[in-house]
C-alpha positions, 0 to 999 in steps of 0.5 A: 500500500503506498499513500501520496502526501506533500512534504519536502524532501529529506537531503538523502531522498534529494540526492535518490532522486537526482541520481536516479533521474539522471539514469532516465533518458526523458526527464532532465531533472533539477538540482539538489538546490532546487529540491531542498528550496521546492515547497511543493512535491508529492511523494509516493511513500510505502508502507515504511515511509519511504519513498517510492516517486515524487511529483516536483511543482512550483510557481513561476508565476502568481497565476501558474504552476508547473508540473516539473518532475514526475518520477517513480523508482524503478521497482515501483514502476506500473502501479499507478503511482506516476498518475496519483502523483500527477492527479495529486499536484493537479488538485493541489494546484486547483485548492492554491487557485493555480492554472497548471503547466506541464511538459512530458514526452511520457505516453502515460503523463500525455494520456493523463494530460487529456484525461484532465482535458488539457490544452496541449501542442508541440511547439512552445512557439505556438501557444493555443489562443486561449493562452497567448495572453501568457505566452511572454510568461512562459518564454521568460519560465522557459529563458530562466529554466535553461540558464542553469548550468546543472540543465545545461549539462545534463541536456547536452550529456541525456541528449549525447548519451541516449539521443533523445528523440521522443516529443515532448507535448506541453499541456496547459490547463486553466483551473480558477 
């Protein structure tokens, strides 16, 4: 039995996290810095309290939030953790009075996308007209989540190492 709570992340689940995000071809991750100061993860624990998956979200905006990181350990993998984490961040995002943000190259995280009837696209150059009042919010996002020299290194060592072709859809979803 695993339970999905909001809290923030001891120091050694940080350093869990990362090191296996690092071993995930899809997901470019964030660094010890941001998770400890994230506010905002659910966590997958099991029966121990441990942890088995997080869900990383944070504002980058008074009106928005984004669904940054959505990662399951290996070994808990296909039981539905990954969407009671997601679905999790989603109604938190709706009690704060947030819209929701996302991006994923991951079917399962696509398919809850549309479950929850987001708005998606491919190319974040072509916003959707409901949202194009934002779009200069999201180049900023977008402009600050690339200046980061630990991003930057894992893009250009995931994009060397496994040659990452998958496309990535971006959902967004207004919830107030």
């Amino acid at each position: 039995m695993f339970k999905i709570v909001k809290r923030l992340l001891k120091e050694e689940e940080a350093k869990l996290v990362i090191k296996e995000i690092k071993l995930t071809p899809n997901i470019i991750g964030y660094s010890f810095r941001e998770w400890m100061a994230a506010k905002n993860i659910m966590v997958a624990e099991d029966e121990d309290g441990k942890i088995a998956g997080v869900c990383l979200n944070y504002d980058f905006d008074q009106y928005w939030t984004k669904i940054a990181a959505l990662f399951v350990l290996e070994k808990f993998r296909g039981k539905g953790l990954g969407k009671l984490m997601f679905l999790a961040s989603f109604k938190d995002a709706i009690e704060r009075e947030k819209n929701v943000y996302t991006i994923s190259a991951n079917p399962i995280v696509i398919k809850i996308m549309e479950e929850l009837e987001f708005d998606t696209f491919k190319n974040i150059l072509n916003f959707p007209k409901p949202y194009k009042k934002y779009k200069f919010v999201f180049y900023l996002h977008t402009i600050k989540w690339l200046m980061n020299c630990y991003r930057i290194n894992e893009i250009i060592r995931k994009k060397l190492a496994y040659n990452f072709k998958e496309p990535f859809v971006y959902g967004l979803k207004i919830c107030k």
